[in-house]
N, C-alpha and C positions, 0 to 999 in steps of 0.2 A: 301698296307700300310695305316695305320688308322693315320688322321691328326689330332689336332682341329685345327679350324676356329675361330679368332676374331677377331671383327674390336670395334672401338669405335665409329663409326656411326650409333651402333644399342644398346638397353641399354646392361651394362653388365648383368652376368648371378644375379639369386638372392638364389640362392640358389647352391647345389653343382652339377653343369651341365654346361657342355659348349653351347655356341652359336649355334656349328654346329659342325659334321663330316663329316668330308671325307676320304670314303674307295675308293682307286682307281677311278672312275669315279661318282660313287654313295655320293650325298653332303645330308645327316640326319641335317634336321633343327630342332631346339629344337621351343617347344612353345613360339610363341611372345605375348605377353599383350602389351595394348594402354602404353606402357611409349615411353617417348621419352629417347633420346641418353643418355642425363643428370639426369634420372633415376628419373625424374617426372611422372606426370602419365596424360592424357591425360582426364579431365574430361567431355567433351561434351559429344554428340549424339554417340547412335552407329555407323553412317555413318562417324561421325569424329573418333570416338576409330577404327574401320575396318581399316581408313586409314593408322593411326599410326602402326598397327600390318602391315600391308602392307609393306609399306615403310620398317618399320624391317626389314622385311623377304628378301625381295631386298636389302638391305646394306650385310645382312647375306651372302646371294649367291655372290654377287661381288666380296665379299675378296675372296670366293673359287672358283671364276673364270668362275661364273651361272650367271644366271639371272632368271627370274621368266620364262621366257619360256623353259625353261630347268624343269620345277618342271611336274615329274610324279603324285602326290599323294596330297593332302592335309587333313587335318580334321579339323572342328572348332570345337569348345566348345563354348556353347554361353548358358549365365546363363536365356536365353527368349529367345525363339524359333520363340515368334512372334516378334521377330529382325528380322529373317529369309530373310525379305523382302529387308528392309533395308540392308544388307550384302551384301546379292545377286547384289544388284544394285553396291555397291563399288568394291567385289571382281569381277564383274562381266568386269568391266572397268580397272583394273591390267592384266584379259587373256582374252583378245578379239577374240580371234584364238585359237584355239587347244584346249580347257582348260583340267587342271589336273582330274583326278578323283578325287572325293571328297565326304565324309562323313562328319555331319552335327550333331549332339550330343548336348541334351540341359543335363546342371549341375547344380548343386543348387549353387556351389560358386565358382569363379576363385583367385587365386593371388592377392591381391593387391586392389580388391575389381571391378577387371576388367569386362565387360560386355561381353566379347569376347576374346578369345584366338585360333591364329593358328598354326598347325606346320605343317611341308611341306619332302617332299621327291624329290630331283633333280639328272638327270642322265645328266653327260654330253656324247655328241655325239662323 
């Protein structure tokens, strides 16, 4: 049975998408950009924008009953590849064990004027 997922700890959607699904065990997280809850946008460093998308992604999975060590999959978009480093170091400190698989994708432009965007795939056990 296909759910959505929303919480208002993570910004709403901005366009026509939900937060997340959830099919049976399997939680489809939608792309998170650096905004915060209250649908600001997060303008520092990549390491500070990483964080925020971070943080999202964990509010996201809680409401459907995850957490980030649950996530199979992830991909970023990231409009500078040579962020790459910088990224690495934050999402690096989100899965310190086990980490997801992940694809890495540079785009010419995100949402919002974002520097970084993730979305993630989680199986609960």
């Amino acid at each position: 049975m296909k759910k959505i997922m929303s919480t208002p700890k993570a910004p709403q959607a901005i366009g026509s998408y939900s937060q997340a699904i959830k099919v049976d065990e399997h939680i489809y997280c939608s792309g998170q950009i650096p905004l915060r809850a209250d649908g600001s946008m997060v303008e520092g460093s990549i390491a500070e924008q990483t964080e925020q998308v971070l943080v999202n992604l964990q509010a996201v999975l809680e409401e459907a009953g995850a957490s980030l060590e649950d996530v199979v999959k992830t991909t970023i978009y990231l409009t500078d590849l040579s962020d790459f480093e910088a990224v690495n170091e934050v999402y690096g400190s989100y899965f310190p064990k086990n980490p997801p698989a992940r694809a890495t994708v540079q785009v010419s432009a995100l949402p919002k004027g974002a520097k970084i965007e993730i979305e993630a795939v989680a199986v609960l056990e």
